[in-house]
VODONU-803786 format. One record per residue (C-alpha): residue in three letters; x, y, z; residue number from 0. Coordinates in Angstrom, 1 decimal, always signed. Layout:
N
<pt type="ALA" px="X" py="Y" pz="Z" seq="NUM"/>
...
REM end
This chain:
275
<pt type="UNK" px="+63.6" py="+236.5" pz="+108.0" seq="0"/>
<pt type="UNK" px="+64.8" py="+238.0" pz="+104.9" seq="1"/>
<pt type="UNK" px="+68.3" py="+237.5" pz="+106.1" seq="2"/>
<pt type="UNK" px="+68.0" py="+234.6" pz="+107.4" seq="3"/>
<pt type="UNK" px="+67.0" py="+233.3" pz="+104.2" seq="4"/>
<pt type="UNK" px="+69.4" py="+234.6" pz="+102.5" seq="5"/>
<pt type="UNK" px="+72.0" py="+232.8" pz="+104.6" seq="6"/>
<pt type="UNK" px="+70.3" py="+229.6" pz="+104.4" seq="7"/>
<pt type="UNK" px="+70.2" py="+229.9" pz="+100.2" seq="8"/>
<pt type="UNK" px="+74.1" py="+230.6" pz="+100.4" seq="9"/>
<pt type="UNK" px="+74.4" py="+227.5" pz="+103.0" seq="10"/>
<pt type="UNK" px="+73.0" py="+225.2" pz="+100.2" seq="11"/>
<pt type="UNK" px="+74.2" py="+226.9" pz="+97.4" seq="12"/>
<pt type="UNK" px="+78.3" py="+227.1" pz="+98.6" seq="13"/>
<pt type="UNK" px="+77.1" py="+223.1" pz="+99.7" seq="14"/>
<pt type="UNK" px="+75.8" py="+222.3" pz="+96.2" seq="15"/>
<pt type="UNK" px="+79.1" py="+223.8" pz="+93.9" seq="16"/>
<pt type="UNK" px="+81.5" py="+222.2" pz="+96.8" seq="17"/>
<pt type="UNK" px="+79.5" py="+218.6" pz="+96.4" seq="18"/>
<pt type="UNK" px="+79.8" py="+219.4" pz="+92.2" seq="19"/>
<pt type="UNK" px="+83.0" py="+220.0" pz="+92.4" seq="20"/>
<pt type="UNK" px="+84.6" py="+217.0" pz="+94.6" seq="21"/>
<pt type="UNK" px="+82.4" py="+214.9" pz="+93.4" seq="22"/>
<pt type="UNK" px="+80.6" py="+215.1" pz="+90.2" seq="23"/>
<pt type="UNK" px="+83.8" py="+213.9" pz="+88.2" seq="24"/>
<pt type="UNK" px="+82.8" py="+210.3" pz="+89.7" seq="25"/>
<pt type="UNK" px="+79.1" py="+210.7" pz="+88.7" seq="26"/>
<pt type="UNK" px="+79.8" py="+212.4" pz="+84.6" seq="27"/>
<pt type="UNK" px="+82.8" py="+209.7" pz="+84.1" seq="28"/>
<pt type="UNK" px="+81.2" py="+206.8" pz="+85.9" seq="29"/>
<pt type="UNK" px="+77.7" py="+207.4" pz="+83.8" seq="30"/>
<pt type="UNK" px="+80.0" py="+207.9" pz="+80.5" seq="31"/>
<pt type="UNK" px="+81.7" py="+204.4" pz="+80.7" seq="32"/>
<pt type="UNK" px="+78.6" py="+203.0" pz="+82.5" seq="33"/>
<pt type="UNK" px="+76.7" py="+203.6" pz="+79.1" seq="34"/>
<pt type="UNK" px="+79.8" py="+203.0" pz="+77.0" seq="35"/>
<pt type="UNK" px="+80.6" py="+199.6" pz="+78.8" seq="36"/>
<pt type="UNK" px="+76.6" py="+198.9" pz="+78.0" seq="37"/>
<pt type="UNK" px="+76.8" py="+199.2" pz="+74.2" seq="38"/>
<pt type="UNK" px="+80.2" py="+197.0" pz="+74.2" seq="39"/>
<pt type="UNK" px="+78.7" py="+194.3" pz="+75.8" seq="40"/>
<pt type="UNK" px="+75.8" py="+194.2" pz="+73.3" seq="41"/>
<pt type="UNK" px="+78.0" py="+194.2" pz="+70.5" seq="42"/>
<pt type="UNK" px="+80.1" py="+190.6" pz="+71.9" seq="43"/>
<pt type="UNK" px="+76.4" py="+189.0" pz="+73.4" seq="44"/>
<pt type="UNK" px="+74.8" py="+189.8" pz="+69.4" seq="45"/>
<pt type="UNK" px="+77.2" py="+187.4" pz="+68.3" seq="46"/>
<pt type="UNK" px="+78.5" py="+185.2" pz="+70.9" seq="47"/>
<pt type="UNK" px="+75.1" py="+185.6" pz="+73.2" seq="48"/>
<pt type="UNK" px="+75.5" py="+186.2" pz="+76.5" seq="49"/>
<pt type="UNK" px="+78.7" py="+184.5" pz="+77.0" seq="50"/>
<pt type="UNK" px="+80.0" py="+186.3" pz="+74.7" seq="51"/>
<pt type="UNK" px="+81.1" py="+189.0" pz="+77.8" seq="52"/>
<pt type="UNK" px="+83.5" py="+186.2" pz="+79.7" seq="53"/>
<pt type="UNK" px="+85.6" py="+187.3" pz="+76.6" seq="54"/>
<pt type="UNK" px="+86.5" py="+190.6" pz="+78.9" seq="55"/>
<pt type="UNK" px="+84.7" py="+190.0" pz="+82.3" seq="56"/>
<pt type="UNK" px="+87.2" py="+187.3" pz="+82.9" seq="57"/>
<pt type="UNK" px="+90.3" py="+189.6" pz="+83.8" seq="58"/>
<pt type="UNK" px="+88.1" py="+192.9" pz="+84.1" seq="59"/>
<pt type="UNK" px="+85.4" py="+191.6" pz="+86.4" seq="60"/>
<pt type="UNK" px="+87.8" py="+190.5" pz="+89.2" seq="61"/>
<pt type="UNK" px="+89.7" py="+194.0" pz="+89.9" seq="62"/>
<pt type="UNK" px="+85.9" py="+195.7" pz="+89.7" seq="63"/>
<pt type="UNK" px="+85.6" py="+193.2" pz="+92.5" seq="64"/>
<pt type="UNK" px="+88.9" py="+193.5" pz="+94.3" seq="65"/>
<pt type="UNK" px="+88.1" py="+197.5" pz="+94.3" seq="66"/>
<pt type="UNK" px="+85.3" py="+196.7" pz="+96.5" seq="67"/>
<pt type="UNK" px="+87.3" py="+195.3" pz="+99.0" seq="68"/>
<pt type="UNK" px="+90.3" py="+197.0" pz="+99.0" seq="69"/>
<pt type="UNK" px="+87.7" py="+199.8" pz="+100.4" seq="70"/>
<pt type="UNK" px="+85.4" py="+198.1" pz="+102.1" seq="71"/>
<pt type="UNK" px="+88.1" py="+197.2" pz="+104.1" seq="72"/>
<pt type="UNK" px="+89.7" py="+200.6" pz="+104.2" seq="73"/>
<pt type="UNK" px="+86.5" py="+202.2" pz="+105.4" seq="74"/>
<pt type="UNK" px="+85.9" py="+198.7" pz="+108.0" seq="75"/>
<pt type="UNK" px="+82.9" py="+197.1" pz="+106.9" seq="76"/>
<pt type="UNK" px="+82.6" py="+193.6" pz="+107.7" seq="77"/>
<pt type="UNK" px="+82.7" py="+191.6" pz="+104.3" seq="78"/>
<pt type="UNK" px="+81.1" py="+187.9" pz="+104.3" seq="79"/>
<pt type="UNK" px="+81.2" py="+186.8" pz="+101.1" seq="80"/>
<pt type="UNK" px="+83.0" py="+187.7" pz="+97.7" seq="81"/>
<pt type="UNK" px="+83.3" py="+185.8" pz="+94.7" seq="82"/>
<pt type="UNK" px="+85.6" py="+187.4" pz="+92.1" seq="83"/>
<pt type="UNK" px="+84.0" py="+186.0" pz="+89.1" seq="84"/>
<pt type="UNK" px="+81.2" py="+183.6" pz="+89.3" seq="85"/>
<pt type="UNK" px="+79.1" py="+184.3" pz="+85.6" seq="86"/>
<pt type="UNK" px="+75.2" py="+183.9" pz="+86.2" seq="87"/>
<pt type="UNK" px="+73.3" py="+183.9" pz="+83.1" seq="88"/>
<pt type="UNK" px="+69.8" py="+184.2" pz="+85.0" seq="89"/>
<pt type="UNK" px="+70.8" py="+187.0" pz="+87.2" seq="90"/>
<pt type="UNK" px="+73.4" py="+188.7" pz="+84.9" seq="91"/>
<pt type="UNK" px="+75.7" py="+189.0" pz="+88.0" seq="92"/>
<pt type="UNK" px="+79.7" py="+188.6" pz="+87.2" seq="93"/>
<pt type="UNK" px="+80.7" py="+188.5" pz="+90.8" seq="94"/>
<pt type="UNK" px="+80.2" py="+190.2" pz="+93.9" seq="95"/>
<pt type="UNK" px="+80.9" py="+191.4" pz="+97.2" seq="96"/>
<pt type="UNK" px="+79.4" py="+191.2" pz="+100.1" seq="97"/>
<pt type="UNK" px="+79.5" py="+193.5" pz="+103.1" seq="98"/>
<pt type="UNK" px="+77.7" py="+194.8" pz="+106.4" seq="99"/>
<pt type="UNK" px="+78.7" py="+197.9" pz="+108.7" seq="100"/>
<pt type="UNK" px="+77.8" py="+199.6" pz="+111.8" seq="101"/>
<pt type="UNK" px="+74.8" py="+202.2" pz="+111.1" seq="102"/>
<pt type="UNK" px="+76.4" py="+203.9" pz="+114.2" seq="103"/>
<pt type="UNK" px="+79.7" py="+204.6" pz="+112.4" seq="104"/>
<pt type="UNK" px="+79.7" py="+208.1" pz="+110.6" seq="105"/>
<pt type="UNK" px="+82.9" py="+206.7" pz="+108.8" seq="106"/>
<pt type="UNK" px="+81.5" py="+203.1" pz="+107.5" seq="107"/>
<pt type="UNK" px="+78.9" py="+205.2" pz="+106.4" seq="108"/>
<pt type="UNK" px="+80.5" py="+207.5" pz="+104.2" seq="109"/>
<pt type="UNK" px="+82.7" py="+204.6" pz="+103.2" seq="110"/>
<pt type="UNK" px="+79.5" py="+203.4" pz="+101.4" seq="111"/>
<pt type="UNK" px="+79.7" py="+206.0" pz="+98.7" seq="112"/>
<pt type="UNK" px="+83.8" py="+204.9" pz="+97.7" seq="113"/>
<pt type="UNK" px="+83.2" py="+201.3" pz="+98.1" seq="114"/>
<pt type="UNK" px="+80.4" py="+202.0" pz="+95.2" seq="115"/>
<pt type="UNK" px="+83.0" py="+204.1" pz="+93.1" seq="116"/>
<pt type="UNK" px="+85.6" py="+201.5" pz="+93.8" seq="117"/>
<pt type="UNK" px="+86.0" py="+200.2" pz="+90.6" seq="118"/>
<pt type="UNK" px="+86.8" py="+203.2" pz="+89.1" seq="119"/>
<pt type="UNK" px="+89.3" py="+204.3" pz="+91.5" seq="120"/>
<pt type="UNK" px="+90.8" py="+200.7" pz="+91.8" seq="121"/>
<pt type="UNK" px="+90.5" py="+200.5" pz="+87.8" seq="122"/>
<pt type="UNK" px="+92.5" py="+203.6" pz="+87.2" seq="123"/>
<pt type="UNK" px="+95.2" py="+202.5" pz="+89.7" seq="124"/>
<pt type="UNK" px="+95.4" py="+199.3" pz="+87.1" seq="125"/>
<pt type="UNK" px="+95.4" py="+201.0" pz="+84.0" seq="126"/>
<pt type="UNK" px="+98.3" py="+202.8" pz="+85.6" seq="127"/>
<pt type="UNK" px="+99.9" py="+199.9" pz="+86.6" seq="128"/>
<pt type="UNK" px="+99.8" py="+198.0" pz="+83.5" seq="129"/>
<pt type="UNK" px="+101.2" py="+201.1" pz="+81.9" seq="130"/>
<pt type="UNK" px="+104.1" py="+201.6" pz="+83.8" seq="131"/>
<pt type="UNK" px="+105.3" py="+197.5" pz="+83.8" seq="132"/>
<pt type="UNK" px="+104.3" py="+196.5" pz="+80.7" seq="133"/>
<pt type="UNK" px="+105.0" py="+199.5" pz="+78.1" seq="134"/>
<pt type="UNK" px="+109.0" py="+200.9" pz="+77.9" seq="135"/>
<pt type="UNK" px="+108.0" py="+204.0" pz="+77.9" seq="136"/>
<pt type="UNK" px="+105.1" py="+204.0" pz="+80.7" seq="137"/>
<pt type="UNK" px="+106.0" py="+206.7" pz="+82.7" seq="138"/>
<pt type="UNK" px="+106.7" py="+208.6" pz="+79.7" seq="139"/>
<pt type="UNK" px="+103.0" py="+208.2" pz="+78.4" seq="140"/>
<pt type="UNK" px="+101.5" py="+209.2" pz="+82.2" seq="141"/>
<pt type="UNK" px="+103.7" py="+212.2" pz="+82.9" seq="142"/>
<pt type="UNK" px="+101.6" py="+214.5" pz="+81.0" seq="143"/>
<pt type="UNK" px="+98.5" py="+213.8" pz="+82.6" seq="144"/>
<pt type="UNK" px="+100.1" py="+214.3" pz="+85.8" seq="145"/>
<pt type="UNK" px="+101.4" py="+217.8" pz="+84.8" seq="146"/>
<pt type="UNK" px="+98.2" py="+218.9" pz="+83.2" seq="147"/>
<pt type="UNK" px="+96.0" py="+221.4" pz="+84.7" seq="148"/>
<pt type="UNK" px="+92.4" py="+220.1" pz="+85.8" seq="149"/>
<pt type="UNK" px="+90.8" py="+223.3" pz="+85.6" seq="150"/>
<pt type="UNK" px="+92.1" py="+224.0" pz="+82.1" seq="151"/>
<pt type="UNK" px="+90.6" py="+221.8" pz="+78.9" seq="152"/>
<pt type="UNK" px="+93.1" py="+223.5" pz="+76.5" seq="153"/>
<pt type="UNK" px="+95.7" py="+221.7" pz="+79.2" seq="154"/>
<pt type="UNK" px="+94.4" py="+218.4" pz="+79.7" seq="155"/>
<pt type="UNK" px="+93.7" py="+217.6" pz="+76.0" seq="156"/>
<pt type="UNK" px="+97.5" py="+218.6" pz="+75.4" seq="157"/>
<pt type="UNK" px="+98.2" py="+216.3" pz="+78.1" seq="158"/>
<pt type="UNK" px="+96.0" py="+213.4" pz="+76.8" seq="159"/>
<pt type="UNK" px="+97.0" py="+213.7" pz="+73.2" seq="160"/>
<pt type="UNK" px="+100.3" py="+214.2" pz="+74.3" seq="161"/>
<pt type="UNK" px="+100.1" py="+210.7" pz="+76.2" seq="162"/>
<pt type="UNK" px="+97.9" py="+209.0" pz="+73.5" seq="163"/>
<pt type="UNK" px="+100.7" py="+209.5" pz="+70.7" seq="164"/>
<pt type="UNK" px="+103.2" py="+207.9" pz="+73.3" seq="165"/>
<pt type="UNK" px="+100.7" py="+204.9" pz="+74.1" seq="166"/>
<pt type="UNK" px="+100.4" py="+204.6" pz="+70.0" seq="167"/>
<pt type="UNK" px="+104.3" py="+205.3" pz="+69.3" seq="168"/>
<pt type="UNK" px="+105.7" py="+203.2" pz="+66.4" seq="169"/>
<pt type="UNK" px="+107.8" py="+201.1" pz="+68.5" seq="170"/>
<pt type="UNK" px="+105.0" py="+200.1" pz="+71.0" seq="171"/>
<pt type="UNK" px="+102.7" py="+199.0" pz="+67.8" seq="172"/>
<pt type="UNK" px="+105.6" py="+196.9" pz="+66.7" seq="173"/>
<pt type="UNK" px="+105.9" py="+195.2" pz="+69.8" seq="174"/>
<pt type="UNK" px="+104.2" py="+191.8" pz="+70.8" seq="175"/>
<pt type="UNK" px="+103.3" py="+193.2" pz="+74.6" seq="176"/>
<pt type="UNK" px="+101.7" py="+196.2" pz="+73.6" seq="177"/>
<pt type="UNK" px="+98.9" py="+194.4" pz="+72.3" seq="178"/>
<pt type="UNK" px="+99.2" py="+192.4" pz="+75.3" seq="179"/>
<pt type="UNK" px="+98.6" py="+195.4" pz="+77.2" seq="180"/>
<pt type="UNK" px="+96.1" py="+196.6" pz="+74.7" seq="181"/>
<pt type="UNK" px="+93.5" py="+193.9" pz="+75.7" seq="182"/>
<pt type="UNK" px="+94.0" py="+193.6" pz="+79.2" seq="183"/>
<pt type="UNK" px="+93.1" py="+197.4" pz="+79.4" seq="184"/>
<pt type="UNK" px="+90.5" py="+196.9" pz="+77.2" seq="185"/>
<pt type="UNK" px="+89.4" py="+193.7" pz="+79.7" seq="186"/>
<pt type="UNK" px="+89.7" py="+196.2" pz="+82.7" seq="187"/>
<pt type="UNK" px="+88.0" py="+199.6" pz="+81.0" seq="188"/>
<pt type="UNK" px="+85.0" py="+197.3" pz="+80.1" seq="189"/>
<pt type="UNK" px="+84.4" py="+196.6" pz="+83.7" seq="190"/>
<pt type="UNK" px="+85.4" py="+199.1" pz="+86.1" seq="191"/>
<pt type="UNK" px="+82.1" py="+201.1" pz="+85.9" seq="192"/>
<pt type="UNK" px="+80.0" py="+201.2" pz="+88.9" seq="193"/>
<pt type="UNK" px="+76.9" py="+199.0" pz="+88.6" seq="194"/>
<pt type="UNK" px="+73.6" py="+199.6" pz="+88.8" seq="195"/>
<pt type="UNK" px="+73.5" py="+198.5" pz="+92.6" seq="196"/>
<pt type="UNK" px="+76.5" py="+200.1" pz="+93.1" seq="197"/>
<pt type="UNK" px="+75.6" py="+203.6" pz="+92.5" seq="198"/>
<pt type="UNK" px="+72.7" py="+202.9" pz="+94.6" seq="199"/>
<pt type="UNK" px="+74.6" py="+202.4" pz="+97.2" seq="200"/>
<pt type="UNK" px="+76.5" py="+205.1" pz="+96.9" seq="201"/>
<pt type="UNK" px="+74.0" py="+207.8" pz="+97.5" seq="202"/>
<pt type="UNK" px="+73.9" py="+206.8" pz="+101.3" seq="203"/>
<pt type="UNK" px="+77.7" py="+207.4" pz="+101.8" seq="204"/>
<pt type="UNK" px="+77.1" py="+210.8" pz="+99.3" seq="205"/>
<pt type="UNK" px="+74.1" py="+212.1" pz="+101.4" seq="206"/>
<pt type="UNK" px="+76.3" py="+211.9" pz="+105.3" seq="207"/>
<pt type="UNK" px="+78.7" py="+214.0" pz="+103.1" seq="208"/>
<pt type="UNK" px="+76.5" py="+216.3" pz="+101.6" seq="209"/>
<pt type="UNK" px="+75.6" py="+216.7" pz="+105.9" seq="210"/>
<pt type="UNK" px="+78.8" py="+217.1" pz="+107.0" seq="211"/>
<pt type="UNK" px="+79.6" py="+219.8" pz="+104.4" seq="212"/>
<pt type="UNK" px="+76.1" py="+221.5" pz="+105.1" seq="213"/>
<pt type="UNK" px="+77.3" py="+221.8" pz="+109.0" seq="214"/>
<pt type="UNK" px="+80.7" py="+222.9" pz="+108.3" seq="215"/>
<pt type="UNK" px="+78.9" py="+225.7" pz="+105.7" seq="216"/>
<pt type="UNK" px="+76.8" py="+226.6" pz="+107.7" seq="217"/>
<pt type="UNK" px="+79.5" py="+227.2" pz="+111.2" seq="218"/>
<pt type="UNK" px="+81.9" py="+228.7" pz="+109.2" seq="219"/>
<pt type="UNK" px="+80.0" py="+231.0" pz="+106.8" seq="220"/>
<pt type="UNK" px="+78.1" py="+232.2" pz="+109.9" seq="221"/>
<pt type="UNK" px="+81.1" py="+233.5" pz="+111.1" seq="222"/>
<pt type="UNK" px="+82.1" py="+235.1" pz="+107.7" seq="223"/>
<pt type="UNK" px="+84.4" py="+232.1" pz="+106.6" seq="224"/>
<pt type="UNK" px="+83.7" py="+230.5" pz="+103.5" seq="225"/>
<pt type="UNK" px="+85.6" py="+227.3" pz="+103.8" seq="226"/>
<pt type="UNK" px="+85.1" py="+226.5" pz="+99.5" seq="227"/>
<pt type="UNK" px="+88.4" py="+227.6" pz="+98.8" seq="228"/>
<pt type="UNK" px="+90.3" py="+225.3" pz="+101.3" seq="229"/>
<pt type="UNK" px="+88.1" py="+222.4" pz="+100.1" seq="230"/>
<pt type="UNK" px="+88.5" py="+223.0" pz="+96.6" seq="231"/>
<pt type="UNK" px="+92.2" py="+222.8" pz="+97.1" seq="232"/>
<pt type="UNK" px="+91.5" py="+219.5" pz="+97.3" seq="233"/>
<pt type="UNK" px="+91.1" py="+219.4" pz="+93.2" seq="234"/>
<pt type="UNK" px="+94.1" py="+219.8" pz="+92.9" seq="235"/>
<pt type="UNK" px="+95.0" py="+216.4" pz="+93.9" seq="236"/>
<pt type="UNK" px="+92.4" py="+214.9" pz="+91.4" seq="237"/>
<pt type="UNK" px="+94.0" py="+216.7" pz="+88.9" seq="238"/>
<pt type="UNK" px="+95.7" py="+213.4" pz="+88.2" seq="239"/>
<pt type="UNK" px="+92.8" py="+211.5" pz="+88.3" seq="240"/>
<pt type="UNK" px="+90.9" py="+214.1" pz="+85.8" seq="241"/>
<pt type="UNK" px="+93.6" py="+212.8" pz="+83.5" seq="242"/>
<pt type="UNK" px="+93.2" py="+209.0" pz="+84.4" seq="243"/>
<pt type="UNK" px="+90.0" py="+209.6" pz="+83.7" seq="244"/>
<pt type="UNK" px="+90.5" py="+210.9" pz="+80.1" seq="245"/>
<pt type="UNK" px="+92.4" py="+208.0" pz="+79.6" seq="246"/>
<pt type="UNK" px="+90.4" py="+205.6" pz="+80.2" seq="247"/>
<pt type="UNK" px="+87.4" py="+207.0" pz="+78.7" seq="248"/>
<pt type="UNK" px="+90.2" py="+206.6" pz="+75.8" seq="249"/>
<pt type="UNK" px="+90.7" py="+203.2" pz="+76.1" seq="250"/>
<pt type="UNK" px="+86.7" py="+202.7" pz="+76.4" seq="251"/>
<pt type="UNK" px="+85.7" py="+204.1" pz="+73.5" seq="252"/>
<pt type="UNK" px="+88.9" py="+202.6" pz="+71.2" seq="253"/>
<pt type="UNK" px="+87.7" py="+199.3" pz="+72.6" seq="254"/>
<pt type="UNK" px="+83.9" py="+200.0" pz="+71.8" seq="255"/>
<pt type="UNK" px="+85.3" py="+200.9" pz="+67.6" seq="256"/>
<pt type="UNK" px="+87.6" py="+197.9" pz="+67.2" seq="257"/>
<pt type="UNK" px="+84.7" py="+195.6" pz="+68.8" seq="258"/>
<pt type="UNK" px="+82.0" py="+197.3" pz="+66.2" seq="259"/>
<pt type="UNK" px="+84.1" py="+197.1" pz="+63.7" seq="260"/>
<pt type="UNK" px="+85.0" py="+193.3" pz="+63.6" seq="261"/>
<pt type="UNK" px="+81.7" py="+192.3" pz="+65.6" seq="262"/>
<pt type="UNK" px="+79.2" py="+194.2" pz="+63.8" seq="263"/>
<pt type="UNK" px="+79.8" py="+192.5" pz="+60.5" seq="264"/>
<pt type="UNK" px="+79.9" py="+189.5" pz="+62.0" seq="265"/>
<pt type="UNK" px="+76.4" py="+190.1" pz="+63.2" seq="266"/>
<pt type="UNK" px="+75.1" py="+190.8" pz="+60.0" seq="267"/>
<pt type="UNK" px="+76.3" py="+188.0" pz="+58.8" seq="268"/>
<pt type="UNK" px="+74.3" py="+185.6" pz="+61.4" seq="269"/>
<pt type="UNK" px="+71.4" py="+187.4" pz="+60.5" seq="270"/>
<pt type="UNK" px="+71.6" py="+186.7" pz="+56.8" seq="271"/>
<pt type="UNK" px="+72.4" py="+183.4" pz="+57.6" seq="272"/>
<pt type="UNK" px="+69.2" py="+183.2" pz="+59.9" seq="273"/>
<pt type="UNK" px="+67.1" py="+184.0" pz="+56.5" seq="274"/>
REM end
């Protein structure tokens, strides 16, 4: 019984650090700019009220949309309705996507938890893009967060402020599409964290994966094999993303400064006016 025990505590344990590891970047980013993109928003609706977030949400809220389908229809769910951006005061709703799958698909099932993290994903691939296109030096500013080492912060915050003093070089700050660029990305970072109803969907697609890994733990270490280290290979690929993710958190909080710093006053200002 002991040993049995035993096995079933390293089953869920070797589960637990794999599941941590693939995925918790999404959760500890996706909660960051979740709260970031919160206190943003209050700054524009104290002063504008609550249209004061189409100032952003009109070129952000669409590509947090677009992300949904890109993998909804990636991962074949049946979409019925989407509305790229369609404002509700009353509901607080920006736009939204509608989509149904099979409950018998494993796949469409898993897909559930990526379509929810979809505008992250889809929102780094734009930061990226606007990057590359509309800065000179794009691929310049990107190639150290593609070199950078995931498991090592000393390596990724080289990486970032080596990229960051490239995004803020003289010669972009002197040019007119820079700041072009500046508030598009600022438009994007402000909307491509998963919603509330998003991440509550994604815990269906997270818990057939947590399965999955719990099977595939529990063949393989019962045969000796512990299949972490070919998994974790796979953070190697996210390495990339680690740095993506820096980035944007970047742009998120430079965004969340500049909008305190020339909304705030303007606040206090309607207040004292108010008396």
């Amino acid at each position: 019984m002991d040993n049995w025990q035993s096995f079933l505590w390293l089953v869920t344990k070797t589960t637990i650090l794999q599941l941590i590891a693939l995925f918790g970047l999404f959760f500890a980013f996706g909660l960051a700019l979740s709260h970031l993109q919160t206190k943003t928003h209050e700054l524009y609706r104290r002063v504008f009220g609550w249209n004061g977030i189409v100032f952003t949400a009109w070129f952000g809220t669409p590509f947090h949309e677009l992300g949904h389908v890109f993998f909804a229809k990636l991962f074949r769910h049946q979409i019925e309705a989407v509305s790229l951006f369609e404002p509700n005061k009353e509901t607080g709703s920006l736009g939204h996507v509608e989509h149904s799958f099979n409950p018998l698909s494993l796949y469409q099932r898993i897909g559930n938890f990526f379509i929810g993290a979809a505008p992250l994903l889809f929102g780094l691939l734009i930061l990226s893009l606007f990057v590359v296109f509309l800065l000179p030096n794009g691929y310049t500013i990107l190639s150290p967060l593609a070199t950078s080492d995931s498991s090592s912060i000393l390596s990724l915050g080289k990486g970032l402020m080596t990229a960051l003093s490239g995004l803020f070089s003289v010669s972009n700050l002197t040019s007119w599409n820079f700041w072009v660029f500046l508030y598009i990305s600022f438009c994007v970072a402000a909307h491509m964290a998963p919603s509330k109803r998003d991440r509550k969907n994604m815990w269906g697609g997270l818990a057939w994966v947590t399965v999955i890994l719990l099977v595939i733990n529990l063949l393989f270490l019962s045969i000796g094999i512990d299949a972490t280290t070919s998994i974790l290979k796979l953070q190697y690929i996210l390495g990339f993303i680690v740095g993506l993710f820096l980035y944007a958190m970047c742009i998120a909080v430079l965004h969340y400064f500049l909008a305190y710093l020339i909304l705030h006053p303007l606040y206090l200002l309607k207040n004292v006016r108010k008396q």
